[in-house]
N, C-alpha and C positions, 0 to 999 in steps of 0.2 A: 504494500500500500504506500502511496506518495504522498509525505508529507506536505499539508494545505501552505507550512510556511514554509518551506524551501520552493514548492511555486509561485509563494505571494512573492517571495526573495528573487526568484529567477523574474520574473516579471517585472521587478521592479528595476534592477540590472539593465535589461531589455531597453526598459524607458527609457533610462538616464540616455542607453546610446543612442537609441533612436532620437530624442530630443538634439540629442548632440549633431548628432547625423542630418538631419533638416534641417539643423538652424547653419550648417556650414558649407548647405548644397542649395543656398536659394538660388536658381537663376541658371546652374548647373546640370550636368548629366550626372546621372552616379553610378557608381560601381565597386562592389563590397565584395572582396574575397574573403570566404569565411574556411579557414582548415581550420577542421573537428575529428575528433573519431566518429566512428558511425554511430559510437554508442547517444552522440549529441546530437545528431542532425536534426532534430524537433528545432534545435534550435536557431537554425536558420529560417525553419516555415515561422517562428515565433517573430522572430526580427521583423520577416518581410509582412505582415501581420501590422507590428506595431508600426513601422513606416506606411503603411497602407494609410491605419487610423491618424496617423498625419499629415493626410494628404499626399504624400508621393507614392502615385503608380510605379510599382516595378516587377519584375519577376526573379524566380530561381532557376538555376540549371547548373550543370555539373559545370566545371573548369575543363576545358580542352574538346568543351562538346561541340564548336566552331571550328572550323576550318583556319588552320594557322594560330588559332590561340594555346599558350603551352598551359599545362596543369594535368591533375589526375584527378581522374572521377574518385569517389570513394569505393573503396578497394572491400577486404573479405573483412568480418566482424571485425571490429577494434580495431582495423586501420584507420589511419587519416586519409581526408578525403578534401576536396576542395569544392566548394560550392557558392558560383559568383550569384549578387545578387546585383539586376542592371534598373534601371528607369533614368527616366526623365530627360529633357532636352538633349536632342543631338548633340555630340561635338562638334557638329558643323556650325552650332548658330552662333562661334565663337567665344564662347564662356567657357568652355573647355567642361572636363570630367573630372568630378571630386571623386579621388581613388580614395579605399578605405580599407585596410589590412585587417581582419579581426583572427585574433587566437584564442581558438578555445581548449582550456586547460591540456594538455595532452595530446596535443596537435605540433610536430614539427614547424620552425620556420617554412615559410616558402620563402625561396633564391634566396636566402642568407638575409632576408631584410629584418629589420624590427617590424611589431607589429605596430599598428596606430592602437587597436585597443585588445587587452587581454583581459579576458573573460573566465573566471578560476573556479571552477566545480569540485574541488578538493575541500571546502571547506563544509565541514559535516551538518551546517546550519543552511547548509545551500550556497547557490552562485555567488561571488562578489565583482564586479568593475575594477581591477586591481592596474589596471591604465588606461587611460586614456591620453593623446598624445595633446600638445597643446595647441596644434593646428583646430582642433574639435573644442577646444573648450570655450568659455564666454569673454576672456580675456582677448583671444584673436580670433576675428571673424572679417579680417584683410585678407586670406590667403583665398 
């Protein structure tokens, strides 16, 4: 049985990012790479969910499911897996694309980069927001 407060916890996680994530893609395209284990992957239907209820249309799909894009689908149980989430204004309309790196607990880097936000499922009380980068936060909303 799932505890009601580690999903009120995970949800609340959720929001902070999603909040974070709209308020620094107004005007923008976006696009959110999410590596998880498979055992998480709720939680990128949950993300794109919460960015829905803020207004930005997008959708999910695996990393590499495009022609020329590199990534790996999510692979056998308890692999990590990569799963982009896109919407909003072409890059063509010149505002370019808010890129958005998410790691969820137990999820290799992808290409060696940091992530912009990690997402920590180890803690027995439920999910925490254990980064977020300062690009996303309410002090710079120039980039």
């Amino acid at each position: 049985m799932t505890d009601l407060s580690a999903i009120a916890r995970e949800r609340a996680a959720l929001a902070t990012i999603a909040d974070a994530i709209v308020a620094a893609s107004v005007d923008k395209g976006l696009r959110i790479e999410v590596a998880c284990p498979t055992s998480r992957l709720a939680v990128v239907d949950h993300l794109a969910q919460a960015l829905h209820a803020r207004g930005r249309v997008c959708r999910c799909r695996a990393a590499g499911s495009e022609p020329g894009e590199a990534g790996a689908p999510a692979g056998e149980r308890g692999q990590p897996g990569v799963v982009v989430i896109t919407g909003g204004p072409a890059a063509g309309t010149g505002r370019g694309v808010l890129r958005v790196d998410v790691r969820v607990t137990g999820a290799p880097a992808q290409d060696g980069g940091d992530p912009d936000i990690v997402l920590d499922y180890q803690d027995p009380d439920g999910p925490m927001v254990r980064y977020l980068a300062p690009h996303l936060s309410a002090a710079d909303r120039s980039a």
